[in-house]
Every structure is written in structure tokens, then in C-alpha cells.
Backbone atoms as SQL, in Angstrom:
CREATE TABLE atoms (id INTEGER PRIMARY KEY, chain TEXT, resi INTEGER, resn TEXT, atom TEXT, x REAL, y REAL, z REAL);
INSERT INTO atoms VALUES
  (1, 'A', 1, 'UNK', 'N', -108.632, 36.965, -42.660),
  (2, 'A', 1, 'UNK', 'CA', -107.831, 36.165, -43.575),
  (3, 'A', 1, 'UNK', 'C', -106.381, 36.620, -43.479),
  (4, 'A', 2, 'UNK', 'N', -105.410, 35.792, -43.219),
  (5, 'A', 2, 'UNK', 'CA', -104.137, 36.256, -42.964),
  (6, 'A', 2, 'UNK', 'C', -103.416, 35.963, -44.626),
  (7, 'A', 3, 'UNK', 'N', -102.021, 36.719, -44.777),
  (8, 'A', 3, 'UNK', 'CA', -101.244, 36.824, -45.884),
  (9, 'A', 3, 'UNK', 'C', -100.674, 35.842, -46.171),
  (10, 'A', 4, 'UNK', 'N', -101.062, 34.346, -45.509),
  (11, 'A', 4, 'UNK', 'CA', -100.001, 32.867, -45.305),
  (12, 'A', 4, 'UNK', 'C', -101.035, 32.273, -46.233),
  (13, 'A', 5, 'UNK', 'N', -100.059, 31.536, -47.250),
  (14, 'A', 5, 'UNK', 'CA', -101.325, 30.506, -47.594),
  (15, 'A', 5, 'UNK', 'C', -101.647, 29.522, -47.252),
  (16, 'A', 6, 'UNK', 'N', -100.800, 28.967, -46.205),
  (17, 'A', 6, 'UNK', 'CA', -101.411, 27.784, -44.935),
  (18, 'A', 6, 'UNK', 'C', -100.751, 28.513, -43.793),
  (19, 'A', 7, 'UNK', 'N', -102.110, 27.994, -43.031),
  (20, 'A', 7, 'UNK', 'CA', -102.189, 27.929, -41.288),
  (21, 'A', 7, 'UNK', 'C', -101.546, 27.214, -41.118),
  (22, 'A', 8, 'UNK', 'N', -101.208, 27.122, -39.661),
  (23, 'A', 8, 'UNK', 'CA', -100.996, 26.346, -38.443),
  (24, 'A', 8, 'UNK', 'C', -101.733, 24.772, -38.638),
  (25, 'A', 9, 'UNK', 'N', -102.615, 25.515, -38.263),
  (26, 'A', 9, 'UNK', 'CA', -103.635, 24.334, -38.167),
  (27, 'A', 9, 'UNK', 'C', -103.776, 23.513, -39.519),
  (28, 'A', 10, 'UNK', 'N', -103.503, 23.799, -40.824),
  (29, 'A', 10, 'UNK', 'CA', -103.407, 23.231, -42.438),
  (30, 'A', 10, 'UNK', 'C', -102.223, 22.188, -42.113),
  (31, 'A', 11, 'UNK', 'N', -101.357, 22.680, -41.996),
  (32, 'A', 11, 'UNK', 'CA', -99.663, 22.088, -42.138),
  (33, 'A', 11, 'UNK', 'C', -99.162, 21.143, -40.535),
  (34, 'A', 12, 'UNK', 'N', -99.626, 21.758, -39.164),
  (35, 'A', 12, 'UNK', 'CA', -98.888, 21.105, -38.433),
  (36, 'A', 12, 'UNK', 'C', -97.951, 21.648, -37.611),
  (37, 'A', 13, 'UNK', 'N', -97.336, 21.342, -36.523),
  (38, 'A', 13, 'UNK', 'CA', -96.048, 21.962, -35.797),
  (39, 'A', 13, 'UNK', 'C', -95.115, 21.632, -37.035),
  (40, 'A', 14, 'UNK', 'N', -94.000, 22.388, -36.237),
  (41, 'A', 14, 'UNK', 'CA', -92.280, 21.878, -36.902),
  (42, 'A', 14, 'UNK', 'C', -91.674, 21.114, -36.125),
  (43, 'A', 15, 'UNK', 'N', -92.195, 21.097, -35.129),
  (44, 'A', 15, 'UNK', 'CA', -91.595, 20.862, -33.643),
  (45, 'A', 15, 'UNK', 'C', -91.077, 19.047, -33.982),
  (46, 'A', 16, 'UNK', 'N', -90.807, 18.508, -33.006),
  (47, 'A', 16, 'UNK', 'CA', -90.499, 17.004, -32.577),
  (48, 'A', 16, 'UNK', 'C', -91.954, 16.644, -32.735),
  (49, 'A', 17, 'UNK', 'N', -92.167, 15.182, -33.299),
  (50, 'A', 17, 'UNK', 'CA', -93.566, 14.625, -33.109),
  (51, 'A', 17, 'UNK', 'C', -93.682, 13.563, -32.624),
  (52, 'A', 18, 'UNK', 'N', -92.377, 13.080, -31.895),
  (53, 'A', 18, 'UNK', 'CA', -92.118, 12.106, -30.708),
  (54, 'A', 18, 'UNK', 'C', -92.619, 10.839, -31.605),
  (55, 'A', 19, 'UNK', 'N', -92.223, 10.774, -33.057),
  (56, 'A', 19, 'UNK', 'CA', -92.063, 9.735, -33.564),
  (57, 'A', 19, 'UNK', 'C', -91.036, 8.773, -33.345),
  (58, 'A', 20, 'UNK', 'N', -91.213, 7.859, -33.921),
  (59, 'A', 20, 'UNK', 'CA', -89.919, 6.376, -33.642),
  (60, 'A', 20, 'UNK', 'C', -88.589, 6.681, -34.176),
  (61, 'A', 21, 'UNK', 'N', -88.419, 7.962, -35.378),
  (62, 'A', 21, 'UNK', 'CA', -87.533, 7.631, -36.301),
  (63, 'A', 21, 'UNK', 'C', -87.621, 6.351, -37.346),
  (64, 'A', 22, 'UNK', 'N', -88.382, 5.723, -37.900),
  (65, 'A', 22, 'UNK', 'CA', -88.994, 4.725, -39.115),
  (66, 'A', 22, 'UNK', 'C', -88.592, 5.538, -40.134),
  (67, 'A', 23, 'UNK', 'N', -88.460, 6.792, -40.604),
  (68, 'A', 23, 'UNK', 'CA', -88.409, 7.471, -41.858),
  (69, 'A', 23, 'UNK', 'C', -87.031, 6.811, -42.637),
  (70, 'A', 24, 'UNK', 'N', -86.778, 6.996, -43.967),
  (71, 'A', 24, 'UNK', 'CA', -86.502, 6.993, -44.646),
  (72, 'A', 24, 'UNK', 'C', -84.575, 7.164, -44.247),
  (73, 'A', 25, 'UNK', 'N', -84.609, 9.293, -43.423),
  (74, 'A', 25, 'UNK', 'CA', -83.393, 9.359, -42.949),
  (75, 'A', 25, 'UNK', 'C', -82.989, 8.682, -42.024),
  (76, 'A', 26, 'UNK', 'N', -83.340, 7.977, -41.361),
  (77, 'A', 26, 'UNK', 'CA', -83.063, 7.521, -39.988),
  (78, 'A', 26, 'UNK', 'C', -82.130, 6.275, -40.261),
  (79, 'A', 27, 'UNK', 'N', -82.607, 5.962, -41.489),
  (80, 'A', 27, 'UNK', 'CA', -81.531, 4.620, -42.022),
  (81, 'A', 27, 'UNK', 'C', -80.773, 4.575, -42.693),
  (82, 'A', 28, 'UNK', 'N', -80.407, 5.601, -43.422),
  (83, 'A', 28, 'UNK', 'CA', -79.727, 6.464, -44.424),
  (84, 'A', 28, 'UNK', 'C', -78.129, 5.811, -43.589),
  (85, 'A', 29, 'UNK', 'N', -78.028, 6.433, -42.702),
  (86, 'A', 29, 'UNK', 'CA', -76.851, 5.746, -41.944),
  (87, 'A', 29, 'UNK', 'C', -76.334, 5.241, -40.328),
  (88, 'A', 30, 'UNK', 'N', -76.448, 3.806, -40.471),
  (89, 'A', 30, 'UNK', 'CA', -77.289, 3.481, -39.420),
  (90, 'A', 30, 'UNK', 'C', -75.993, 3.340, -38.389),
  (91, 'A', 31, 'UNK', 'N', -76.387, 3.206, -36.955),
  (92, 'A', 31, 'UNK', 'CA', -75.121, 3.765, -36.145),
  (93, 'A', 31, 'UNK', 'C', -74.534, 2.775, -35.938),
  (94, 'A', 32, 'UNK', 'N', -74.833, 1.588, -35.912),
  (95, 'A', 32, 'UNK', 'CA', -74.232, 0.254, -35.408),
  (96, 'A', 32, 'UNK', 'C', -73.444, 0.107, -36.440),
  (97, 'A', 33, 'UNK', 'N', -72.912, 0.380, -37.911),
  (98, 'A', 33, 'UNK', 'CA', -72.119, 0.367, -38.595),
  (99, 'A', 33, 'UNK', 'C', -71.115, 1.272, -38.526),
  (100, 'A', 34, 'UNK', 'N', -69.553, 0.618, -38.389),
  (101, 'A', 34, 'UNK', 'CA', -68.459, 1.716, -37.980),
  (102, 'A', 34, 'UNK', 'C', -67.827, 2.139, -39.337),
  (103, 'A', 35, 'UNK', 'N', -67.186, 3.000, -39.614),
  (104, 'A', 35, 'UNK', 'CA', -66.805, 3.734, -40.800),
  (105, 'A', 35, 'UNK', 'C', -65.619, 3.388, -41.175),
  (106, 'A', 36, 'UNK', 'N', -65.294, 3.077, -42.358),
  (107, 'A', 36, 'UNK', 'CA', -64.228, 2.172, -42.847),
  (108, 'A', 36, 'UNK', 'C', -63.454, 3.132, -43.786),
  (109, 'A', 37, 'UNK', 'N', -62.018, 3.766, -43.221),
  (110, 'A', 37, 'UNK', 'CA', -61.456, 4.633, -44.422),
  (111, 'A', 37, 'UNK', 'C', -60.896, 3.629, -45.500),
  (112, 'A', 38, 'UNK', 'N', -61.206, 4.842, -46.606),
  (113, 'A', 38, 'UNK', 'CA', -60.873, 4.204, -47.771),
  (114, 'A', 38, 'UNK', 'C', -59.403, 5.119, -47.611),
  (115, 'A', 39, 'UNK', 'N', -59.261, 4.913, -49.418),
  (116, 'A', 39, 'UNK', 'CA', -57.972, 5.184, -49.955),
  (117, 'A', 39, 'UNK', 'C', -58.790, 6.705, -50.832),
  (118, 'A', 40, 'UNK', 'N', -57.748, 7.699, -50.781),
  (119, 'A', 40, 'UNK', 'CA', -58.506, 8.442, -51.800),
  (120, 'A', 40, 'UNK', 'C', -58.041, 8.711, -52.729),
  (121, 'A', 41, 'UNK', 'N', -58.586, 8.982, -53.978),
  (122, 'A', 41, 'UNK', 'CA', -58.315, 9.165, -55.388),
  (123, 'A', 41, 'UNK', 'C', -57.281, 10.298, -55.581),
  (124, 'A', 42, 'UNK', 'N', -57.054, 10.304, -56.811),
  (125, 'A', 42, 'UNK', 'CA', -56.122, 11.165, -57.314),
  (126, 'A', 42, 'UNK', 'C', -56.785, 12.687, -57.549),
  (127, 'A', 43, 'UNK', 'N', -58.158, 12.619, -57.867),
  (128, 'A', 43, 'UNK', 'CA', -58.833, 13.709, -58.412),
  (129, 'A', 43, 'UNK', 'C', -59.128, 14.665, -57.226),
  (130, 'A', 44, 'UNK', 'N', -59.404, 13.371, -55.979),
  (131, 'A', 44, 'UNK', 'CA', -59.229, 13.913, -55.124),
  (132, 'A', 44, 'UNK', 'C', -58.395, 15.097, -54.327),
  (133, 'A', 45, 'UNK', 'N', -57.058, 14.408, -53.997),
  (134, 'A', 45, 'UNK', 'CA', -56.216, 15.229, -54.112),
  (135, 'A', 45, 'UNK', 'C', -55.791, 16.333, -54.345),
  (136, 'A', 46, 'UNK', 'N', -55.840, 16.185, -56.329),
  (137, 'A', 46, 'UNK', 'CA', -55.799, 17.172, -56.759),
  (138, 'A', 46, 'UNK', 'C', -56.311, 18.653, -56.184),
  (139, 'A', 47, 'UNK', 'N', -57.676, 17.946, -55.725),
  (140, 'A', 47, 'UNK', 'CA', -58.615, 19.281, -55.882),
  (141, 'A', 47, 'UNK', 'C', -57.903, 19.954, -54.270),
  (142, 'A', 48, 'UNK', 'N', -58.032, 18.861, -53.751),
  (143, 'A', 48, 'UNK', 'CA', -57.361, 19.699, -51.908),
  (144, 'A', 48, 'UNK', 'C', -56.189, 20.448, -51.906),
  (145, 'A', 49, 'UNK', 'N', -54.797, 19.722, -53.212),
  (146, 'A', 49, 'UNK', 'CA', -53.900, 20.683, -53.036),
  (147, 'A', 49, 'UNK', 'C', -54.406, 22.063, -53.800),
  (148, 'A', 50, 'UNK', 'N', -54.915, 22.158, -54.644),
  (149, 'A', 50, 'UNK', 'CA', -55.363, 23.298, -55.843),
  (150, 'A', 50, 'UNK', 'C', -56.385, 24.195, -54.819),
  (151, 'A', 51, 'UNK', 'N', -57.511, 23.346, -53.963),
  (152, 'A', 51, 'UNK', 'CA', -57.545, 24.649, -53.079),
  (153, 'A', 51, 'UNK', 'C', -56.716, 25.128, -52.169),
  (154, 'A', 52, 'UNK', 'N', -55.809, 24.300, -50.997),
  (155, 'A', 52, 'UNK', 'CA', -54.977, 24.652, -50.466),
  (156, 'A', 52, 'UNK', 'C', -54.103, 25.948, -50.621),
  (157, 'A', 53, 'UNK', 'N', -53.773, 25.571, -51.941),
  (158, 'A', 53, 'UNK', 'CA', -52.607, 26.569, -52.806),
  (159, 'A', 53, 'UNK', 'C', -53.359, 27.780, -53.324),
  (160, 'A', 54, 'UNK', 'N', -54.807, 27.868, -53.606),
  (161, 'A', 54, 'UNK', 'CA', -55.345, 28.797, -53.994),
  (162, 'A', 54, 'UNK', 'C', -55.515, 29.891, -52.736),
  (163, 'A', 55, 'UNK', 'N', -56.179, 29.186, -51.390),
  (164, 'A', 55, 'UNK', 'CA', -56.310, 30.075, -50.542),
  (165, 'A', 55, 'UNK', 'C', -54.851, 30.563, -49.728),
  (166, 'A', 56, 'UNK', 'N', -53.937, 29.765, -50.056),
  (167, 'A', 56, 'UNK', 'CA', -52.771, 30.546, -49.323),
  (168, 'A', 56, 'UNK', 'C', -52.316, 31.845, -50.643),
  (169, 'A', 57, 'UNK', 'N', -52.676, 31.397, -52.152),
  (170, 'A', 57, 'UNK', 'CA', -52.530, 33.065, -52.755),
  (171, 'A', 57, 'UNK', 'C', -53.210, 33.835, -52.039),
  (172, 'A', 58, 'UNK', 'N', -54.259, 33.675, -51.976),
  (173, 'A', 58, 'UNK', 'CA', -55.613, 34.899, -51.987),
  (174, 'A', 58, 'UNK', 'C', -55.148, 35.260, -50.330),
  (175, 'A', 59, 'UNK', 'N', -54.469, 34.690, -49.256),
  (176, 'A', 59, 'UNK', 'CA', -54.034, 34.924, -48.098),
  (177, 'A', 59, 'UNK', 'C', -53.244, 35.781, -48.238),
  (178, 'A', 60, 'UNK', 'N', -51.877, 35.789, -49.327),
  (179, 'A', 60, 'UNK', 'CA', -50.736, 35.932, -49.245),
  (180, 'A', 60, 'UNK', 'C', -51.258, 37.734, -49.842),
  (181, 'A', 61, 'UNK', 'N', -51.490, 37.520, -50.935),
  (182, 'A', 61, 'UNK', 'CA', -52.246, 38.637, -51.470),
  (183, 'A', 61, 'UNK', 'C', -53.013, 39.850, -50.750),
  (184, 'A', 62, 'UNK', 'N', -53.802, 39.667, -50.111),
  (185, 'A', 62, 'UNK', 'CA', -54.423, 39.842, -48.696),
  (186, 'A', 62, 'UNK', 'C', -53.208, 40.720, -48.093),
  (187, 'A', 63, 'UNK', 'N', -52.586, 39.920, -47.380),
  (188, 'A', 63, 'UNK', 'CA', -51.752, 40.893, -46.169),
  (189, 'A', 63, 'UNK', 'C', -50.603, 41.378, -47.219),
  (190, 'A', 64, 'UNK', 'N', -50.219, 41.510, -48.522),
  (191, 'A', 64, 'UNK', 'CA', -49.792, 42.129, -49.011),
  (192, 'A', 64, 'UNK', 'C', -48.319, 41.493, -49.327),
  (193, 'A', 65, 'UNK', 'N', -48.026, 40.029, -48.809),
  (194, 'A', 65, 'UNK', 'CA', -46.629, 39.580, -48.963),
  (195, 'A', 65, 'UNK', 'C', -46.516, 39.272, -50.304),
  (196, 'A', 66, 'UNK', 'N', -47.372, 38.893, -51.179),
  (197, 'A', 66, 'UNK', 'CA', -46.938, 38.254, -52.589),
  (198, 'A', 66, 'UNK', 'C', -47.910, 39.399, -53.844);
């Protein structure tokens, strides 16, 4: 009796199962559709400059300039 509580043989490979791709992810986002930029928000933004500006402190800090 091994310390696993399923086998091999219970569960299956992990491997490829040389299915079609039919699942669920496979359509999630499909390739023949091309990607359309939007516009981005303000909150957005926000957050990119606020990290931006955060990691150039914690940079600056770091090598000792600020």
C-alpha cells in the first residue's frame, strides 16, 4: 500500500490525451478573433503611475540615492 491516496492507474496520465481541444478553455478565446485596444480608465492609470513611482522609491532607496 503506498502513502498516495490515488494511483496512477485511479486518476490517469497528466500527459497530452491527444484530445480535439472541445473543452470549455479552448474557447475561452478563440484565435480567429483579433484583439481590439480599448481606451483605458482612469483607475487604471492611476494604479500604473502609483506603482511606477513606488518602485522607483524602493529603487532609489536601495542604491542609497534618496
Amino acid at each position: 500500500m503506498s502513502d498516495w491516496k490515488y494511483d496512477i492507474e485511479d486518476v490517469g496520465d497528466d500527459g497530452d490525451d491527444g484530445g480535439t481541444g472541445d473543452d470549455d478553455t479552448s474557447q475561452m478565446y478563440p484565435v480567429d478573433e483579433p484583439l481590439e485596444p480599448g481606451s483605458p480608465s482612469a483607475e487604471n492609470i492611476l494604479f500604473v503611475v502609483l506603482g511606477a513611482l513606488t518602485m522607483l522609491f524602493v529603487f532609489l532607496r536601495l542604491t542609497g540615492l534618496a
